[in-house]
Backbone as JSON Lines, residues from 0, in Angstrom:
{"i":0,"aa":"X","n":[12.84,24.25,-7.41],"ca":[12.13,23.13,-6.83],"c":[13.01,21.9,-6.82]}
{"i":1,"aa":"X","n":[13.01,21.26,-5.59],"ca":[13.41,19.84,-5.57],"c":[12.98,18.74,-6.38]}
{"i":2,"aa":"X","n":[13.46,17.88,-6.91],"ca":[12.97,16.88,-7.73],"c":[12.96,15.53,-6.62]}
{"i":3,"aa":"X","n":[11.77,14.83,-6.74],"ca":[11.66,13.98,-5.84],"c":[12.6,12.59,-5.98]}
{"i":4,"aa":"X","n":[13.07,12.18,-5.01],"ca":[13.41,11.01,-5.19],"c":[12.98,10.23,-4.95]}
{"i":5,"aa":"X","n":[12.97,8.34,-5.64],"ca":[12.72,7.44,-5.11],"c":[11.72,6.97,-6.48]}
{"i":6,"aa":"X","n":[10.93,5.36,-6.66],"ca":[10.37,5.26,-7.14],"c":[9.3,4.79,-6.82]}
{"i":7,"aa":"X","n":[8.11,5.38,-7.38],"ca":[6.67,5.63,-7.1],"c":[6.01,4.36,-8.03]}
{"i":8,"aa":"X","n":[4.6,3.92,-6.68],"ca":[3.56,3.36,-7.45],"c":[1.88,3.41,-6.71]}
{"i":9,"aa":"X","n":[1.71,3.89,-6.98],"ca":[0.3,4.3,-6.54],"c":[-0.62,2.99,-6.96]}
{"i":10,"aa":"X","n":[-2.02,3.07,-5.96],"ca":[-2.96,1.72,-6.31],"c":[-4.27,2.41,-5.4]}
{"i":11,"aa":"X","n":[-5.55,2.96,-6.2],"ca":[-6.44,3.78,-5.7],"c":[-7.93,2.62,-6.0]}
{"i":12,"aa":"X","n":[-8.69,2.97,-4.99],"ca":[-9.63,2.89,-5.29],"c":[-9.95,1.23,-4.79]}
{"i":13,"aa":"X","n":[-8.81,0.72,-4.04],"ca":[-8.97,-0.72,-3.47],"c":[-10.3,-1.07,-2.59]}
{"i":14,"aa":"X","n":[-10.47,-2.28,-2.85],"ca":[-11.65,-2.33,-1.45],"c":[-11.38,-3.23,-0.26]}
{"i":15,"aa":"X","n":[-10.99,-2.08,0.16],"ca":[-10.15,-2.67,2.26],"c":[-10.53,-1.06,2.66]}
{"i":16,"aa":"X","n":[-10.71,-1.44,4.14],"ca":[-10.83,-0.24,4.68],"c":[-9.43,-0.18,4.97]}
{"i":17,"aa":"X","n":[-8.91,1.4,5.24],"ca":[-7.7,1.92,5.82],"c":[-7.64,1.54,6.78]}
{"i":18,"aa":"X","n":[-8.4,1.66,8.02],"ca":[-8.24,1.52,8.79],"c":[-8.1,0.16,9.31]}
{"i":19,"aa":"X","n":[-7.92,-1.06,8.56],"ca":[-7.77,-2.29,8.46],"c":[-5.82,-2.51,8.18]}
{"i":20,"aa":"X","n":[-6.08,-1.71,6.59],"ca":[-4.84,-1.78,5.92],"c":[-3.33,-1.2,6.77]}
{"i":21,"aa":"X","n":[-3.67,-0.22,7.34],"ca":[-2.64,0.85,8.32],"c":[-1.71,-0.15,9.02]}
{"i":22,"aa":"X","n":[-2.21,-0.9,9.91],"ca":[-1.5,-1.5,10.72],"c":[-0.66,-2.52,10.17]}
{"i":23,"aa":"X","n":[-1.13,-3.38,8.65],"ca":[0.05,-3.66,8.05],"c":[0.95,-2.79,7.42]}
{"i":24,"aa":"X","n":[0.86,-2.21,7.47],"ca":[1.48,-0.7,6.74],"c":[2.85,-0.41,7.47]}
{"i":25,"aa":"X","n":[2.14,-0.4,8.75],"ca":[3.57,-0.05,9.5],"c":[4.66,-1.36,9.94]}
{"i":26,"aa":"X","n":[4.27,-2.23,9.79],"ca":[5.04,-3.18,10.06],"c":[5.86,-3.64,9.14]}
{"i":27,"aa":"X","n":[5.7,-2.49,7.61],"ca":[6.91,-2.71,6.35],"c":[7.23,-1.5,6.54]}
{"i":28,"aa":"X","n":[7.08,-0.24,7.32],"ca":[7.71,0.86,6.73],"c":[9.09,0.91,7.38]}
{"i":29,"aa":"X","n":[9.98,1.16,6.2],"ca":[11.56,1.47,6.41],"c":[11.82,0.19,6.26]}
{"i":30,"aa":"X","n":[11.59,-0.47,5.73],"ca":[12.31,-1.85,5.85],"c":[12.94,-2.07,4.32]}
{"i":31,"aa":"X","n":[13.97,-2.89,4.45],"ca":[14.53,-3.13,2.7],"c":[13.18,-4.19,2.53]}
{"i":32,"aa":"X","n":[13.82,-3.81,1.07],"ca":[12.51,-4.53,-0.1],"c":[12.49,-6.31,0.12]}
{"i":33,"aa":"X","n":[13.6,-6.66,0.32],"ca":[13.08,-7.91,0.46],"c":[12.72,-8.57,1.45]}
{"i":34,"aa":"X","n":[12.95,-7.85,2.9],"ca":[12.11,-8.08,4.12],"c":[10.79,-7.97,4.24]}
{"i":35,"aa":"X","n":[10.11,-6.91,3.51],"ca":[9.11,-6.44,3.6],"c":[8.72,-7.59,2.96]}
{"i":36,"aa":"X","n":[8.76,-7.94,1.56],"ca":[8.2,-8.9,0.45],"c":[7.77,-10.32,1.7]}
{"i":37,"aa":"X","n":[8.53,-10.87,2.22],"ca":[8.78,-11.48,3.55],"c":[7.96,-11.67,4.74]}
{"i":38,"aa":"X","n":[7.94,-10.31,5.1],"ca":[6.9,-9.98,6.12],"c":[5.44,-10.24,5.61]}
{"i":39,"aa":"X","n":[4.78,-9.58,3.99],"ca":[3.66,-9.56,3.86],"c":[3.32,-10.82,2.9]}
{"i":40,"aa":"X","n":[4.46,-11.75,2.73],"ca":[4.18,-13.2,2.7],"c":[3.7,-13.79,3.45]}
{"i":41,"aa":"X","n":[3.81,-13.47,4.6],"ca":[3.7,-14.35,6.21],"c":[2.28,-14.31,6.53]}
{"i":42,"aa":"X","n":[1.78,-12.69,6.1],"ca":[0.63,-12.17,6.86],"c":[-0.49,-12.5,6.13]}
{"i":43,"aa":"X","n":[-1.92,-13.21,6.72],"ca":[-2.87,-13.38,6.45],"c":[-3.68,-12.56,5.92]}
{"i":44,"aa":"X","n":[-3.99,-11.35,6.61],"ca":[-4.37,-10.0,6.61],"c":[-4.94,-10.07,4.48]}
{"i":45,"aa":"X","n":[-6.14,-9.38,4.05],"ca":[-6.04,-8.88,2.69],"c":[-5.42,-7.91,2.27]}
{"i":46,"aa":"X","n":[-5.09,-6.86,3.45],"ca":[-4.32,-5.87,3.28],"c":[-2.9,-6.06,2.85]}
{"i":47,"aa":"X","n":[-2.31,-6.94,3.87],"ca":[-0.71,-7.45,3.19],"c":[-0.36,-8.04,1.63]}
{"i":48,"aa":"X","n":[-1.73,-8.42,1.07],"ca":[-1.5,-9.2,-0.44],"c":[-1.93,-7.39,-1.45]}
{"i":49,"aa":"X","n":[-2.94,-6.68,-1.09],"ca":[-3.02,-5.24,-1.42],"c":[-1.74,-4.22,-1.35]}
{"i":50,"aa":"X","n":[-0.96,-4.57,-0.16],"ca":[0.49,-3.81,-0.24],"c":[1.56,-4.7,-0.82]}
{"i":51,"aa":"X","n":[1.58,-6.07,-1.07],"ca":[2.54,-6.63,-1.59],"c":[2.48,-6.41,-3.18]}
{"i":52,"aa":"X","n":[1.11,-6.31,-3.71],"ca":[1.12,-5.58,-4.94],"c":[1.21,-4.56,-5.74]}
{"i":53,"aa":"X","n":[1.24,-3.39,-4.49],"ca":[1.97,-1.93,-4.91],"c":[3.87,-1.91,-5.13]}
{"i":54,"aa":"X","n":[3.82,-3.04,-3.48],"ca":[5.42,-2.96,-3.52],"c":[5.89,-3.19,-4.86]}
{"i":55,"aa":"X","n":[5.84,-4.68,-5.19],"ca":[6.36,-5.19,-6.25],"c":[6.35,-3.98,-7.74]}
{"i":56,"aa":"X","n":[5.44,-3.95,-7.54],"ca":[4.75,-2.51,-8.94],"c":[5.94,-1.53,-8.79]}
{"i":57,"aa":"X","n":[6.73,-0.81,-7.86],"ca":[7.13,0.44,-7.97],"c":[8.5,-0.42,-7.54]}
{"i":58,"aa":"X","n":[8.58,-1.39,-7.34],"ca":[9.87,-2.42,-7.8],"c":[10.19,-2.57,-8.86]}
{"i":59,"aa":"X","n":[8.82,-2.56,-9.64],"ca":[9.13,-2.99,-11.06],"c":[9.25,-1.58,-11.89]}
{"i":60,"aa":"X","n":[8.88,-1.04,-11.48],"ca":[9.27,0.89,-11.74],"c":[10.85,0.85,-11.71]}
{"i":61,"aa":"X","n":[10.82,0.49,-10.51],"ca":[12.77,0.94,-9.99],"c":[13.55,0.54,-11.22]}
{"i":62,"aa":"X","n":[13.2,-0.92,-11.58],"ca":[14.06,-1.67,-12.14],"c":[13.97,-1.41,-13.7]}
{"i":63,"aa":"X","n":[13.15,-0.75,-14.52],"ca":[12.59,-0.54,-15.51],"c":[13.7,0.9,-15.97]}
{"i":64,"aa":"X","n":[13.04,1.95,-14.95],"ca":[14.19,2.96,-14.77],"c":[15.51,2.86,-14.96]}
{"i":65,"aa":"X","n":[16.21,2.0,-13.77],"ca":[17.51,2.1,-13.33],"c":[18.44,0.44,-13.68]}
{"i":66,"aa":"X","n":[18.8,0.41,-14.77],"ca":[18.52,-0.8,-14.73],"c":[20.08,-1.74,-14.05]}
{"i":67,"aa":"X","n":[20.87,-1.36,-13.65],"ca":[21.99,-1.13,-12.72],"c":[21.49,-1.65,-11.03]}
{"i":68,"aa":"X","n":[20.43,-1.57,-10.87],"ca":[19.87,-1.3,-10.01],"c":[19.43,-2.75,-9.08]}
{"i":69,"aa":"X","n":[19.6,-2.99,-7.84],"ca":[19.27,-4.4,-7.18],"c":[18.34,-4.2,-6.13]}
{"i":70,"aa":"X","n":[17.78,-5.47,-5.86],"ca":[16.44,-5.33,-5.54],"c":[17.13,-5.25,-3.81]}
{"i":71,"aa":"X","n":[18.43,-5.83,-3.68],"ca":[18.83,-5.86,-2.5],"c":[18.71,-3.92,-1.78]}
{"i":72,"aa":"X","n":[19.25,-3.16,-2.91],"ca":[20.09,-1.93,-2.26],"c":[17.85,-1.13,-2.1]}
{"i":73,"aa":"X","n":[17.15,-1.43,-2.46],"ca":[16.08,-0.82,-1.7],"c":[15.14,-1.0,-1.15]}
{"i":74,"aa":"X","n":[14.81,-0.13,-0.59],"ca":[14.01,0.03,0.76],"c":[12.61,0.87,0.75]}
{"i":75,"aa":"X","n":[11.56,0.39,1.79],"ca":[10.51,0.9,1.45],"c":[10.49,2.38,2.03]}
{"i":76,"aa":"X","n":[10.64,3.25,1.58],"ca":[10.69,5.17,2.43],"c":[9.85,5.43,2.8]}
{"i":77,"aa":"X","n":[8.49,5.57,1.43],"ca":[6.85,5.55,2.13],"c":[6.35,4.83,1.8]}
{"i":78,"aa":"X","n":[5.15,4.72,3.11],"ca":[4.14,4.0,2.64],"c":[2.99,4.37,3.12]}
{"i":79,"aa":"X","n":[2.02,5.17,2.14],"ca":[0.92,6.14,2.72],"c":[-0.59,5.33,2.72]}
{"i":80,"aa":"X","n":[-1.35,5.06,3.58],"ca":[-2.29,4.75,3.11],"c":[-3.87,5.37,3.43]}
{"i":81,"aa":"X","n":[-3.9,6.26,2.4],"ca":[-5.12,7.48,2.41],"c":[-6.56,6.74,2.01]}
{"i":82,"aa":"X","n":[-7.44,7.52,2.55],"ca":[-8.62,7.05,2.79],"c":[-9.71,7.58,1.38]}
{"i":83,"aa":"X","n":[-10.15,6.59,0.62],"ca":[-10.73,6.67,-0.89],"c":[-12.51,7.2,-0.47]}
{"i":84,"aa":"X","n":[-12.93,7.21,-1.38],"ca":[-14.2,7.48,-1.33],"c":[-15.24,6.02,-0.7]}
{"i":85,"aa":"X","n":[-16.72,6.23,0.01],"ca":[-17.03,5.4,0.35],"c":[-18.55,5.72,-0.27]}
{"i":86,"aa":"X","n":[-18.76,3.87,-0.41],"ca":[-19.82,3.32,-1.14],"c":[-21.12,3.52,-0.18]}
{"i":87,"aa":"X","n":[-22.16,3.89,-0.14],"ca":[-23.04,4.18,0.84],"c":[-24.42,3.0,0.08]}
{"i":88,"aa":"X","n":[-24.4,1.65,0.64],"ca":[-25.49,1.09,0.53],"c":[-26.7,1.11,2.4]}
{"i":89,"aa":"X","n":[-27.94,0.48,1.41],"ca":[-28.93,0.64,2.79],"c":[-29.49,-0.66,2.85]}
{"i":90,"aa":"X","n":[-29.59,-1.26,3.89],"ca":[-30.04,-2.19,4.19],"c":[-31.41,-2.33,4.65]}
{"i":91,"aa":"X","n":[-32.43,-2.96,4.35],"ca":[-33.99,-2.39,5.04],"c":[-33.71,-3.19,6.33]}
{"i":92,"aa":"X","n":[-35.03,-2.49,6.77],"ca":[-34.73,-3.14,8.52],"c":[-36.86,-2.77,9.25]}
{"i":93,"aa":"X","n":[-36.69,-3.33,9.84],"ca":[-38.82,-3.37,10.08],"c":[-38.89,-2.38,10.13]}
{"i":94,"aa":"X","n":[-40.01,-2.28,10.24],"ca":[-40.89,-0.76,10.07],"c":[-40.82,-0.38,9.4]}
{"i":95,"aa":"X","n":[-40.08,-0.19,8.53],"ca":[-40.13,0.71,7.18],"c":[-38.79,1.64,7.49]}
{"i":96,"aa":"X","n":[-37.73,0.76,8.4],"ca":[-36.47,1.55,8.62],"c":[-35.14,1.26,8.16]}
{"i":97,"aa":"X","n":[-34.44,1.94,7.9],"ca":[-33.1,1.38,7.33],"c":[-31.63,1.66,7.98]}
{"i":98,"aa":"X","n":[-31.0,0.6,7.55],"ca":[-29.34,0.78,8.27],"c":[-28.39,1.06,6.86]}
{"i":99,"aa":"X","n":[-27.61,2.34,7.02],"ca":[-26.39,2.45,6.14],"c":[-25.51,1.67,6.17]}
{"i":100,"aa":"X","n":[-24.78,1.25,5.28],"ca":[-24.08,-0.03,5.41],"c":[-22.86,1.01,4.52]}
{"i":101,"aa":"X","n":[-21.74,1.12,4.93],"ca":[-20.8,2.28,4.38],"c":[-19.23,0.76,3.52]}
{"i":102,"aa":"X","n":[-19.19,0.96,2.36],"ca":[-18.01,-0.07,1.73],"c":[-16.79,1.28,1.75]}
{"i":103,"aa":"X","n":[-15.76,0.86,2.67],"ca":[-15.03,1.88,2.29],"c":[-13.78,1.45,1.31]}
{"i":104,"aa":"X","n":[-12.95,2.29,0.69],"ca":[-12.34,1.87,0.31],"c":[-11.18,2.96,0.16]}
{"i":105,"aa":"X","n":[-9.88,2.71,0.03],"ca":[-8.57,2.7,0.23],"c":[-7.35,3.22,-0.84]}
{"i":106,"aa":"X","n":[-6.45,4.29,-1.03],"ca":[-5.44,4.73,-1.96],"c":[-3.86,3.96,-0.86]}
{"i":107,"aa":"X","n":[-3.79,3.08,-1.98],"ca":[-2.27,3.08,-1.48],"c":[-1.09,3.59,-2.22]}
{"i":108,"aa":"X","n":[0.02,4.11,-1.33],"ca":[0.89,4.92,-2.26],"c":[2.53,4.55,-1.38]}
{"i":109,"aa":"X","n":[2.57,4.05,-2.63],"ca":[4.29,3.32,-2.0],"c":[5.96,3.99,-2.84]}
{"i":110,"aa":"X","n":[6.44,4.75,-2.23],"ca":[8.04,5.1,-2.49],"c":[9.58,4.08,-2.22]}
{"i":111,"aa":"X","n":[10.09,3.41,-3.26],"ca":[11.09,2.95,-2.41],"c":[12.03,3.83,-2.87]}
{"i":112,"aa":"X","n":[13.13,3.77,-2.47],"ca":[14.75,4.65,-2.65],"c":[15.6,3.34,-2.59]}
{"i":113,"aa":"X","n":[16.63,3.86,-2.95],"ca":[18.17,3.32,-2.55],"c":[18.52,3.45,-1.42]}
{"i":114,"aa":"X","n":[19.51,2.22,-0.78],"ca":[19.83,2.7,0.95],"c":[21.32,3.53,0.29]}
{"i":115,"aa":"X","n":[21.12,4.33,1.33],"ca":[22.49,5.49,1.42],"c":[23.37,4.05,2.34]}
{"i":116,"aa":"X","n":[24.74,4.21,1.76],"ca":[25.44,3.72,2.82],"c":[24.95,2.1,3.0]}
{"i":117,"aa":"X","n":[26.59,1.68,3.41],"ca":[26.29,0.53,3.7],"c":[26.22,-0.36,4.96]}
């Protein structure tokens, strides 16, 4: 078996929908670490302050690990953002009828590596 590379930080159970979070998602993937940090400074979005806190986390992994290691030489590899379990409240509504009101919520899972090459 291959041993994985890169360093990992997972963050489960957030409350953002994915389908909110995604689209900041892609606008850091592959990017070095301190662009990204950069980018989701800029962005309003709750999602960008939710991924700026995984980044940093598995930054702070890298650096804990490797300690040789600069924040310049990495880069974000993945950045997954899977869909968590959802909260099912009901809202009453006349008649004696009701609306589901669904809280979803969100696993984020972030890899950075070293850039190969300069």
């Amino acid at each position: 078996m291959e041993a994985k590379k890169g360093f990992r930080a997972c963050a489960k159970y957030l409350p953002a929908s994915p389908s909110k979070v995604r689209p900041v998602a892609d606008l850091v993937r592959r990017k070095p670490y301190v662009e990204a940090l950069a980018i989701l400074d800029a962005m309003p979005q709750k999602g960008a302050w939710l991924i700026k806190k995984v980044v940093q986390s598995a930054a702070a992994n890298a650096m804990s690990q490797n300690k040789r290691l600069d924040e310049d030489q990495l880069i974000v590899a993945e950045l997954c953002i899977d869909d968590g379990p959802r909260m099912k409240r009901v809202w009453p509504r006349s008649h004696g009828k009701r609306d589901i009101l669904l809280k979803r919520q969100c696993h984020i899972t972030v890899v950075l590596d070293e850039k190969v090459g300069k």
